[in-house]
C-alpha positions in Angstrom: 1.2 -4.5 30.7 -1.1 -6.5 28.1 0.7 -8.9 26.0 0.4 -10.9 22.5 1.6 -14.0 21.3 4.2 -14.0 18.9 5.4 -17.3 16.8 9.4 -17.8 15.3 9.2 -20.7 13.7 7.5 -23.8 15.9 7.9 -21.9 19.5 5.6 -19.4 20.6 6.4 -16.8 23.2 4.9 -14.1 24.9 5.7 -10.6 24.2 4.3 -6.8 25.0 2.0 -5.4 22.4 4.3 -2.7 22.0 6.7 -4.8 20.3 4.7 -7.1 18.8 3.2 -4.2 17.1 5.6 -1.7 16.5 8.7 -4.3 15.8 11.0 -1.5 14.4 10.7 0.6 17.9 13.1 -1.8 19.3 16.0 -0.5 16.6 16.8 2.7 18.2 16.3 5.8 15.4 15.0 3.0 13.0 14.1 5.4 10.3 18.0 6.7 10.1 17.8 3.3 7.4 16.5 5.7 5.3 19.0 8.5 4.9 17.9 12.0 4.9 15.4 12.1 2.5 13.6 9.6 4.6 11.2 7.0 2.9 8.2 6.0 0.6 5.7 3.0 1.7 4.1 1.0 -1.4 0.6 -0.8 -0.6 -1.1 -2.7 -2.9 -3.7 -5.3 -3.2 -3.6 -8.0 -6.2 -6.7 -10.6 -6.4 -6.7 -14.2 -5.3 -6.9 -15.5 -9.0 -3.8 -13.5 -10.1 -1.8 -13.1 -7.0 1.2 -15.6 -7.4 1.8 -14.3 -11.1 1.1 -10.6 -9.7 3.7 -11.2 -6.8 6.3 -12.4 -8.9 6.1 -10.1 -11.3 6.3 -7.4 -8.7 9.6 -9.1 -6.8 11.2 -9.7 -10.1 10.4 -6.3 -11.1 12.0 -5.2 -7.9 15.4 -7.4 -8.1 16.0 -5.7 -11.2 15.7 -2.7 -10.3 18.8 -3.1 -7.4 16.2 -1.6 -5.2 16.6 -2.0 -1.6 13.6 -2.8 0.0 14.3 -2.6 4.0 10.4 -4.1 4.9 8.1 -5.8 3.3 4.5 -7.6 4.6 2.4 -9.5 2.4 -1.1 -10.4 3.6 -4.0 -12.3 2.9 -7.7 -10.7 2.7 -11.0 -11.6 2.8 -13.8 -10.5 0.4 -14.1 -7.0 0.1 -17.1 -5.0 1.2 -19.5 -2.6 -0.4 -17.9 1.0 0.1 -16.8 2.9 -3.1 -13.5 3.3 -2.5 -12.8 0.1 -0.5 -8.9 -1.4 -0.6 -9.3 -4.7 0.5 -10.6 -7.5 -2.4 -10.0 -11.2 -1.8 -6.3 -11.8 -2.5 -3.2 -10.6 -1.5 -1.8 -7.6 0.1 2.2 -6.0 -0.1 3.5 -3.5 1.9 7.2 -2.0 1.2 9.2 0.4 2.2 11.8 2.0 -0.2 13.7 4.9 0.3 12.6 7.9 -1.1 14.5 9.0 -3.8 13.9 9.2 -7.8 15.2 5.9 -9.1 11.9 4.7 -6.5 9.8 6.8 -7.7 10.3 5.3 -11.6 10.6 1.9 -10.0 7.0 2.3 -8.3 5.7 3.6 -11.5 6.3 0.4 -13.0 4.9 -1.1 -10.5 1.3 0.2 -10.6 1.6 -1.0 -14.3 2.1 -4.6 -12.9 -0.4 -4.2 -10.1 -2.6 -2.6 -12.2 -2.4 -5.4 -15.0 -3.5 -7.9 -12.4 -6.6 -6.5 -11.6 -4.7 -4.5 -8.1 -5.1 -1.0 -6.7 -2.6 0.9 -4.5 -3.9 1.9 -1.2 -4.9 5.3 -1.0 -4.3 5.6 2.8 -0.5 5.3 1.8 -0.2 7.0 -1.5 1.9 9.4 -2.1 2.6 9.6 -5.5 -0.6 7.9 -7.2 -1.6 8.9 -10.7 -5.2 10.2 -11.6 -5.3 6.9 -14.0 -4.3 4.6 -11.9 -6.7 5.9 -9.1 -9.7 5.5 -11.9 -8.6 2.1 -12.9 -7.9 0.6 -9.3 -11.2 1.9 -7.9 -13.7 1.7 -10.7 -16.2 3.0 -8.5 -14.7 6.3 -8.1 -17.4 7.6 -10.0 -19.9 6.4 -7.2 -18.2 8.4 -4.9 -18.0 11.5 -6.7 -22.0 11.5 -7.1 -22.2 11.0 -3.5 -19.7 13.9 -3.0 -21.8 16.0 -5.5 -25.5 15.0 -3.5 -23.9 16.4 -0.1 -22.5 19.9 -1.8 -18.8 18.3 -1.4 -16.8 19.7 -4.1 -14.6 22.3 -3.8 -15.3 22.3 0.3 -13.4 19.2 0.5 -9.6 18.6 -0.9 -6.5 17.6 0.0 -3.4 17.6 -2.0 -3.7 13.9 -2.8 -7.6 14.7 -3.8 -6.5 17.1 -6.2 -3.6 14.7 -8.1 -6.4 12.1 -8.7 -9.0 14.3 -9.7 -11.3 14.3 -6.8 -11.9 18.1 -6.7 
């Protein structure tokens, strides 16, 4: 069995990989939290120069909103690198999970204003509910990646359902 190094507080102890990656296995049926309609996982990425005004905005955002949030990560990136529809730019990332039902859904929309505001994105890898103007104002190189699309005869061979609510056709 391979193990990692996890740290609580000063002590460090070693534990599997499984659960140092995959915390929530340990809570048998974890995703129960959720109720039925399961839930909703909101990524996004703030830069460095805005990121403790972005993040409070966001949490204060969210306290008002009586919310429940049952996870949240926040994370610190590097520099982002040259791809077209990169996530990552030096700052800081938030994960949550919410569950999914429509008082969220308003909730997250305000959100992506906030994030959006600061100079963010949402991560497409986790979207779910991502507008077409959000998309084209988080990634301003979507435009890029269309041409590239169009030079190797992708359009309309391509698409998804996500592809198709932010215009990527």
């Amino acid at each position: 069995m391979q193990y990692g190094h996890a740290r609580q507080g000063r002590s460090t102890r070693c534990v599997s990989l499984q659960s140092f990656f995959y915390p929530l296995d340990a809570l048998d049926q974890w995703n129960r939290l959720y109720g039925a309609g399961g839930f909703v996982q909101y990524q996004c990425v703030v830069p460095q120069a805005a990121g403790r005004e972005a993040l409070r905005d966001i949490l204060e955002r969210i306290g008002q909103s009586g919310q429940g949030c049952f996870l949240a990560v926040l994370k610190k990136f590097g520099p982002a690198n040259g791809n077209h529809l990169s996530f990552p730019v030096l700052g800081y990332t938030l994960a949550l999970d919410f569950r999914a039902e429509p008082a969220v859904f308003a909730l997250l929309d305000q959100l992506d204003a906030i994030v959006l505001h600061h100079g963010g994105r949402l991560y497409l890898a986790k979207d779910a509910r991502m507008s077409a103007a959000s998309f084209r104002q988080g990634y301003p190189r979507w435009q890029e990646f269309e041409s590239v699309r169009a030079r190797w005869h992708a359009h309309g061979r391509f698409a998804s359902a996500q592809s198709r609510r932010l215009g990527l056709l």
